[in-house]
N, CA and C of each residue as an Amber inpcrd file, in Angstrom:
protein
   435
 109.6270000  99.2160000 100.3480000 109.2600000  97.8230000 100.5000000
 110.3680000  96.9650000  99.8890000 110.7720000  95.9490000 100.4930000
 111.4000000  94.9420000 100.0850000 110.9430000  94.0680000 100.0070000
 111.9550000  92.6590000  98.8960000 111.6360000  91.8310000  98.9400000
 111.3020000  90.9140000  99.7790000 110.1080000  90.3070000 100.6070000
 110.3510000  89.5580000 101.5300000 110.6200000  87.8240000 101.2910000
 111.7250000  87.2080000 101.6430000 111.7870000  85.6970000 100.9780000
 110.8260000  85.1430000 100.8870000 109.4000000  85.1160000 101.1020000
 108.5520000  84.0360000 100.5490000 107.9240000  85.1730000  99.5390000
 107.9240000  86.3740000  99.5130000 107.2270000  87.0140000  98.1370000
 108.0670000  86.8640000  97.2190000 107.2420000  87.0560000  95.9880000
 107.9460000  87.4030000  94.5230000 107.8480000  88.4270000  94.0330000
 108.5890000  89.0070000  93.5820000 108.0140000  90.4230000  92.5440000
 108.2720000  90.4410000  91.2390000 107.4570000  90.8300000  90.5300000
 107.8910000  90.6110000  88.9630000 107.3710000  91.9790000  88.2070000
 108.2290000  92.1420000  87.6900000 108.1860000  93.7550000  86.1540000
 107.1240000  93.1130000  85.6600000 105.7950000  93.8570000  85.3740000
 105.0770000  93.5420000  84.4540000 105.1890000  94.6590000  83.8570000
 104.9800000  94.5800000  81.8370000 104.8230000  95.5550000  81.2080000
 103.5800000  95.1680000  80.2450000 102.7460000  96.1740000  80.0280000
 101.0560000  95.9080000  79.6440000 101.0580000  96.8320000  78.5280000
 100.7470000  96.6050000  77.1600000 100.9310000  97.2800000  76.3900000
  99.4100000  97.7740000  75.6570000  99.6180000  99.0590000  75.0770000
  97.8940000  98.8390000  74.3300000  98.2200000  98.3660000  72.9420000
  96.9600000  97.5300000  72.5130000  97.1150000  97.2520000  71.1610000
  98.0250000  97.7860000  69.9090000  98.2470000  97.4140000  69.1850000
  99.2370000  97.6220000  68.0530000 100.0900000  99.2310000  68.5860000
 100.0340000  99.2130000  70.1210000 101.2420000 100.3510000  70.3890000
 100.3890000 101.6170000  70.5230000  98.9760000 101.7370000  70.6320000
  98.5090000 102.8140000  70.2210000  98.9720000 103.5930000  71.6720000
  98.9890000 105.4120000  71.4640000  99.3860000 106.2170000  72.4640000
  97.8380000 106.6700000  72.4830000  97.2510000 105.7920000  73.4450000
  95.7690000 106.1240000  73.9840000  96.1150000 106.6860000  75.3490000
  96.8570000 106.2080000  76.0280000  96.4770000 106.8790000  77.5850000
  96.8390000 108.2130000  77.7150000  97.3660000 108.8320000  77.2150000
  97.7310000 110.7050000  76.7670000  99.0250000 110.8350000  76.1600000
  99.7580000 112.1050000  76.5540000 100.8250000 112.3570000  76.5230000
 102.4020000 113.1030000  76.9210000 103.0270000 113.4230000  76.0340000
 104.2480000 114.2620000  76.6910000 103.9100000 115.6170000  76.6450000
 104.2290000 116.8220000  77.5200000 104.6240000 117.5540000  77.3800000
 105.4290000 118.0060000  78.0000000 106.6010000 118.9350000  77.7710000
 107.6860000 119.3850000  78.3100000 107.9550000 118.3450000  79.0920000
 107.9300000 117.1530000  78.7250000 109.1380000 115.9000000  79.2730000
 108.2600000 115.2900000  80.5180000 107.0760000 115.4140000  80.6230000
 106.2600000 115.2230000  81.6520000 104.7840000 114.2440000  80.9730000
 104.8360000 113.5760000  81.4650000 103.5550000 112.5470000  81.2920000
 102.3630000 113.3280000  81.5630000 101.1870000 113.2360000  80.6330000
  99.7380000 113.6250000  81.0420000  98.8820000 112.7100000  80.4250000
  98.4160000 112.3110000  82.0390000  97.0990000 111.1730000  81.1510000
  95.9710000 111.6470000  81.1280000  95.5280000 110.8830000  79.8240000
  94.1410000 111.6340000  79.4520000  92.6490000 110.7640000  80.1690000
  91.8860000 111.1480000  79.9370000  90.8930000 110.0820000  80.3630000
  91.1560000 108.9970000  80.5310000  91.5440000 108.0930000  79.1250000
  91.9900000 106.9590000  79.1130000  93.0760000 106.3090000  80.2800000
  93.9450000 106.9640000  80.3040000  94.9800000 107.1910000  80.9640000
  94.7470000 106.7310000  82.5940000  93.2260000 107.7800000  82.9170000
  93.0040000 107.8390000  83.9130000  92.2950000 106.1500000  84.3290000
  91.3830000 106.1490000  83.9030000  90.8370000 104.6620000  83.8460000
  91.5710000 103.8900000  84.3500000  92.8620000 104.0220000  83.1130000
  93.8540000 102.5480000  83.4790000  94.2450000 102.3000000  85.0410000
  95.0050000 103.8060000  85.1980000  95.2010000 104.0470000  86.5930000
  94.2250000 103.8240000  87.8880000  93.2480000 103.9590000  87.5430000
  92.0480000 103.8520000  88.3780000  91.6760000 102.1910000  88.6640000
  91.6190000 101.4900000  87.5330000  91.5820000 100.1570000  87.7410000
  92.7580000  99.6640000  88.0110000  93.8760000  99.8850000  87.7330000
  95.2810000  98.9050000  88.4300000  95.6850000  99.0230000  89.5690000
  94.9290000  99.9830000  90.3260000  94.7190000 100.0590000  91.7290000
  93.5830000  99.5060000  92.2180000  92.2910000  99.8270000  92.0990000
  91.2630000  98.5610000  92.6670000  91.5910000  97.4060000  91.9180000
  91.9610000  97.1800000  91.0700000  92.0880000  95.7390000  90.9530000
  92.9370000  94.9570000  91.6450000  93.8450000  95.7990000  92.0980000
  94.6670000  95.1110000  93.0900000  94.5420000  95.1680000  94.3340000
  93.5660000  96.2680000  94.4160000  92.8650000  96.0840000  96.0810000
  91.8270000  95.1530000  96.2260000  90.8850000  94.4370000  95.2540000
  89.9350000  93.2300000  95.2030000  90.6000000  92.2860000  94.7390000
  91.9030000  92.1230000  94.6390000  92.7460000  90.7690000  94.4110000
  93.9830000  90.2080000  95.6860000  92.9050000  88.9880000  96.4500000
  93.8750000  88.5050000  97.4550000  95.2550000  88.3600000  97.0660000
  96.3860000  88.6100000  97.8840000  97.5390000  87.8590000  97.0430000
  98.5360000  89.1680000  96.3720000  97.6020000  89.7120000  95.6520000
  98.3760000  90.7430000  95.0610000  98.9500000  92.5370000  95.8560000
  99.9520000  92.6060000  96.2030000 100.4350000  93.9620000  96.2130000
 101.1740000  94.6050000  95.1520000 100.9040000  96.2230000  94.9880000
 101.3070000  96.6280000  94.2010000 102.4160000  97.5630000  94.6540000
 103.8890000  98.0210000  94.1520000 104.5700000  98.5740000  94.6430000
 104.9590000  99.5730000  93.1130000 106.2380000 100.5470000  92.8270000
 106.0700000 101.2850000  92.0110000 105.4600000 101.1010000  90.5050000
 104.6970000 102.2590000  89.8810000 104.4970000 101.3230000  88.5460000
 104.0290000 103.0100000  87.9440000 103.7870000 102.9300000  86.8820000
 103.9140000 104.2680000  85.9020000 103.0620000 103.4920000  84.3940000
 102.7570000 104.8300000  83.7460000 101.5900000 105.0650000  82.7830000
 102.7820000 105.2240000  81.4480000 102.7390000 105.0000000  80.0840000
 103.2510000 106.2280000  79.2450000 101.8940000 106.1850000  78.4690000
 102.2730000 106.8750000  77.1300000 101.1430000 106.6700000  76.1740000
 100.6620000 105.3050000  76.0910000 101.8480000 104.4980000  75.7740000
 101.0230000 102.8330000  75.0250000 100.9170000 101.6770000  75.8450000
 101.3270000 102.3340000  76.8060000 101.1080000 101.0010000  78.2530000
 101.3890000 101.6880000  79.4470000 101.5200000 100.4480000  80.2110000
 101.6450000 100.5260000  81.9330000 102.9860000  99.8190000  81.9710000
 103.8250000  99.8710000  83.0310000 104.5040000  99.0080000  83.9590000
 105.0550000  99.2700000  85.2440000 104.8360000  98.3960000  85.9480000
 105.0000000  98.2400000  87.1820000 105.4020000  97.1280000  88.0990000
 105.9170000  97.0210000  89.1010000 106.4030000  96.0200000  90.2650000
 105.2270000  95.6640000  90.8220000 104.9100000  93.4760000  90.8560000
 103.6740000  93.1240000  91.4040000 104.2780000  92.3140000  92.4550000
 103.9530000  92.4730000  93.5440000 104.0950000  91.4490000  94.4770000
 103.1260000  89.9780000  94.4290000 103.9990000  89.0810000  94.7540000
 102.6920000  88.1110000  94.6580000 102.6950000  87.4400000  96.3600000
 102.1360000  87.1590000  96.9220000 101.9360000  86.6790000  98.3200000
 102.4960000  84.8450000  97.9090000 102.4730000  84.6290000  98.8790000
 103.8400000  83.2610000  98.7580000 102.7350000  81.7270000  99.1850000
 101.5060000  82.1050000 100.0400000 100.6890000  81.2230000  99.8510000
  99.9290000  81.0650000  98.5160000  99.2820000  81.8280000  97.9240000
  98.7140000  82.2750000  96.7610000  99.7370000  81.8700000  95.3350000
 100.6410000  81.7050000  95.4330000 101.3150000  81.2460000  94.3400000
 101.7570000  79.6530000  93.9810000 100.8810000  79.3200000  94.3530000
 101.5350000  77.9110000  94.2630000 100.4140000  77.5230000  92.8140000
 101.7860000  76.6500000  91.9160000 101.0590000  76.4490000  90.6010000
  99.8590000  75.1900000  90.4920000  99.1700000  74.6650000  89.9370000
  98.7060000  73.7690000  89.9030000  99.9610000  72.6200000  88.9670000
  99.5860000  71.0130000  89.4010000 100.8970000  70.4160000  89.6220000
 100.9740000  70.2120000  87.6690000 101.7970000  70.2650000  87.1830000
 102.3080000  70.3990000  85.6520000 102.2530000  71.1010000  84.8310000
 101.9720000  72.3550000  85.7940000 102.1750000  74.1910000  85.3560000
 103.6190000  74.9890000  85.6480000 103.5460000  74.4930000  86.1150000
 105.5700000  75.2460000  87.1630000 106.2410000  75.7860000  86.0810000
 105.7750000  75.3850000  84.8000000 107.0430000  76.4760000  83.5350000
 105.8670000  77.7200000  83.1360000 104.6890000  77.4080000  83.4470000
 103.7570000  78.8750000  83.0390000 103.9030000  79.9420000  83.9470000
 103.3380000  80.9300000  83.4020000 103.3300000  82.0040000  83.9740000
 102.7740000  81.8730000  85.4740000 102.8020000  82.9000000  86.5230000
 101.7130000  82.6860000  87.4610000 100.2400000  82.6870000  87.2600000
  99.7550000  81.5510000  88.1750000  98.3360000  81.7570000  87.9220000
  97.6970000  83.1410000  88.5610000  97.6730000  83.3100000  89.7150000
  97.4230000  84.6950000  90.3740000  97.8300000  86.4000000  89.5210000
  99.3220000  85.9820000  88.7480000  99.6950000  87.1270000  88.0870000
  98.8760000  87.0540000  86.7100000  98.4340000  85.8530000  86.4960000
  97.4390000  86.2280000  85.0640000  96.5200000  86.1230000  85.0200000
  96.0940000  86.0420000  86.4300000  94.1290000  86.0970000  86.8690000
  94.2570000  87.4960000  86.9010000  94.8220000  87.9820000  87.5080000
  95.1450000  89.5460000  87.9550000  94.8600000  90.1980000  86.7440000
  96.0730000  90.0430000  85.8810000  96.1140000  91.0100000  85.1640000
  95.4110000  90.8750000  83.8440000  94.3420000  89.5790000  83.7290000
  93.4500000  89.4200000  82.4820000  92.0990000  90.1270000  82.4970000
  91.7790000  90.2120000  84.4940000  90.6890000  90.9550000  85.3480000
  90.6550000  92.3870000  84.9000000  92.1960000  92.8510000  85.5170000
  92.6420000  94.4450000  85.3240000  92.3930000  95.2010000  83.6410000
  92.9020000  94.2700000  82.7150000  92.5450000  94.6870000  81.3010000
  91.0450000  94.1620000  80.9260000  90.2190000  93.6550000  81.2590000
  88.8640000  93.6530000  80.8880000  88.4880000  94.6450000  81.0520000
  88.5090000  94.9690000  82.8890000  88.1070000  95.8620000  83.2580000
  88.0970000  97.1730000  82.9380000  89.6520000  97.1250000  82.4220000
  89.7150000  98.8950000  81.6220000  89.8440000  98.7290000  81.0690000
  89.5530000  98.1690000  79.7650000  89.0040000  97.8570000  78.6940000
  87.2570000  98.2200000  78.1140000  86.6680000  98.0030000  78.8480000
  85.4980000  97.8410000  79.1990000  85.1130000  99.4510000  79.6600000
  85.6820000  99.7840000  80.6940000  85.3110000 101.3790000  80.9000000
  86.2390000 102.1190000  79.5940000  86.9640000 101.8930000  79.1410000
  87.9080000 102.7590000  77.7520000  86.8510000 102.5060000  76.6310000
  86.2570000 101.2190000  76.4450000  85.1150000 101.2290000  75.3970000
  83.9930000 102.0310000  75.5450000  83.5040000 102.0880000  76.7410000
  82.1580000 102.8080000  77.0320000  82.6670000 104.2260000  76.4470000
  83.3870000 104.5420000  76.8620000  83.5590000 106.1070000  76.9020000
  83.9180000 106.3550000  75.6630000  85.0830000 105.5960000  74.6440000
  84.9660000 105.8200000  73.2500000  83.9350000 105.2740000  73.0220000
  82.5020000 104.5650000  73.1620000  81.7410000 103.9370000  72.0220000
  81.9270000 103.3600000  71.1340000  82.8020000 102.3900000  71.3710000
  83.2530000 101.4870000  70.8950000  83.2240000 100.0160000  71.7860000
  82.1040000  99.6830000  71.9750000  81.9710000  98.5530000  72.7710000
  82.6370000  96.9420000  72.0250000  83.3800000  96.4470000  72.4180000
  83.8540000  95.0410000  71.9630000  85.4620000  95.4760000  71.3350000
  85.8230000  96.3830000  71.5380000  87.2580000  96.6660000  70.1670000
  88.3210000  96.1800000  71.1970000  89.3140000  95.6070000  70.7690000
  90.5660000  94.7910000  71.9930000  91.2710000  96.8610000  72.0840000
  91.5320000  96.7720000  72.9720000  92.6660000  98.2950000  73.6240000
  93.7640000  97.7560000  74.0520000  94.3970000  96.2160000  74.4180000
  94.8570000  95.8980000  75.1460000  95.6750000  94.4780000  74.2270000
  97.4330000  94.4410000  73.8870000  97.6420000  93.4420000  73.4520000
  97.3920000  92.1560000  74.2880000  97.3880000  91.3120000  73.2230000
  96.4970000  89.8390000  74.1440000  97.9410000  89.3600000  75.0600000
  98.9180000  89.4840000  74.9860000  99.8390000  88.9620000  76.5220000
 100.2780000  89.9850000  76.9000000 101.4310000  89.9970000  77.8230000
 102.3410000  90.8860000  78.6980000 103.5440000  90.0430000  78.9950000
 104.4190000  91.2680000  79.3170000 105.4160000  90.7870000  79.8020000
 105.4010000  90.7450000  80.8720000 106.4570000  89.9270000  81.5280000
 106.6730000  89.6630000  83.2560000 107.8250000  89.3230000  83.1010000
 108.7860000  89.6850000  84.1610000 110.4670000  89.4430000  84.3440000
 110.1940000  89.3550000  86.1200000 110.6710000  87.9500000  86.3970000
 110.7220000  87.8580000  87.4950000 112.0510000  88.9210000  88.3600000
 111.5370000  89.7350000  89.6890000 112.7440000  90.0020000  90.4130000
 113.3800000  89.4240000  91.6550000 114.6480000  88.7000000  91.0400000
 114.8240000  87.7950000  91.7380000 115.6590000  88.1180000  93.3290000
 116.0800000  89.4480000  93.6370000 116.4210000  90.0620000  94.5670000
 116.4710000  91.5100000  94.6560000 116.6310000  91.7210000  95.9230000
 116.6030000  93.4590000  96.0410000 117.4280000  94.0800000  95.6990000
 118.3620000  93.6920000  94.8080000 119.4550000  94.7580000  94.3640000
 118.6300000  95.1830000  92.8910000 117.9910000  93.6850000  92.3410000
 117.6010000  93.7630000  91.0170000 116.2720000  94.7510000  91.3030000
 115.1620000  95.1000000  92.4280000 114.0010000  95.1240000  92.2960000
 114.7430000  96.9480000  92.2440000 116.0130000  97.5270000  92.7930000
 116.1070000  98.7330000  93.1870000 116.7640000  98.7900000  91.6400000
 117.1020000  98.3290000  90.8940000 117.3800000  98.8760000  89.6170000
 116.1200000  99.0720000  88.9220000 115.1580000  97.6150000  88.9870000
 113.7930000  98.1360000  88.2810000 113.1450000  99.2170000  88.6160000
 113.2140000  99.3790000  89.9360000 112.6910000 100.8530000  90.7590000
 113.0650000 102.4030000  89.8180000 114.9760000 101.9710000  90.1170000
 115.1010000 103.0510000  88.8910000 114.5990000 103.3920000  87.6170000
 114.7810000 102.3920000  87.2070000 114.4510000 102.0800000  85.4900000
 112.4930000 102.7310000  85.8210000 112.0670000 102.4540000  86.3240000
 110.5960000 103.0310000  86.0890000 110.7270000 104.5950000  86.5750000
 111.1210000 104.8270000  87.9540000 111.2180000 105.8730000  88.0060000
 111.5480000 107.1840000  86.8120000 112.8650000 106.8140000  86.0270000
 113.2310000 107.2610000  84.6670000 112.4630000 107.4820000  84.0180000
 111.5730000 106.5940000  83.6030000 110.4790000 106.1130000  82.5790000
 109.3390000 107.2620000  82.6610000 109.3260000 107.3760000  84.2440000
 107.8240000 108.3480000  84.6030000 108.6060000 109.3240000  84.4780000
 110.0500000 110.1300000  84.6440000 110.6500000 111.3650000  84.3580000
 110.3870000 111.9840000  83.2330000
């Protein structure tokens, strides 16, 4: 997938709270997610299949977060008027939905109902062309190696 000129794509990186390595781990140089793990994965895909606007293109797990490439649809992004320096609205409806949500199933299952799993922002780096989106491509690819 490429960039298409009216989409955007942007690196999001989603971290868990104070860094914790909840979603599993390494072995022999290979990612394994654990339950937790699984969840996350499980919701950052329906959540982006019940979110107009949003496509998702490569994205990867480690222990203490997620990141991945979000498409945003080019009607759907338009800011409300004296927002244009904030973040997207669509990219942080999205992704405030996506961490409740697995949040919420990660609590049930530890029994721990109400505890944050999830630092309160994220990052986002806009990609501003396809040379840049095929380096981020790399750079995650690596990441999941």
């Amino acid at each position: 997938m490429t960039i298409r000129p009216e989409a955007k794509a942007y690196l999001i990186r989603l971290s868990m709270q104070q860094q914790q390595p909840l979603l599993g781990d390494y072995r022999q140089g290979c990612f394994y997610p654990n339950d937790y793990g699984q969840i996350v994965a499980d919701e950052w895909v329906r959540s982006a299949q019940n979110r107009k606007g949003i496509d998702l293109d490569l994205w990867t797990l480690a222990p203490n977060g997620l990141r991945g490439v979000v498409f945003l649809q080019p009607a759907l992004t338009r800011q409300p008027e004296g927002l244009a320096h904030q973040k997207p609205w669509l990219l942080s409806s999205f992704i405030a939905s996506f961490k409740a949500a697995a949040a919420k199933r990660i609590n049930l299952r530890r029994n721990q109902l109400g505890q944050p799993v999830w630092q309160s922002s994220y990052d986002e780096q806009l990609i501003a062309d396809n040379a840049l989106l095929d380096q981020v491509r790399e750079q995650i690819l690596r990441y999941n190696a």
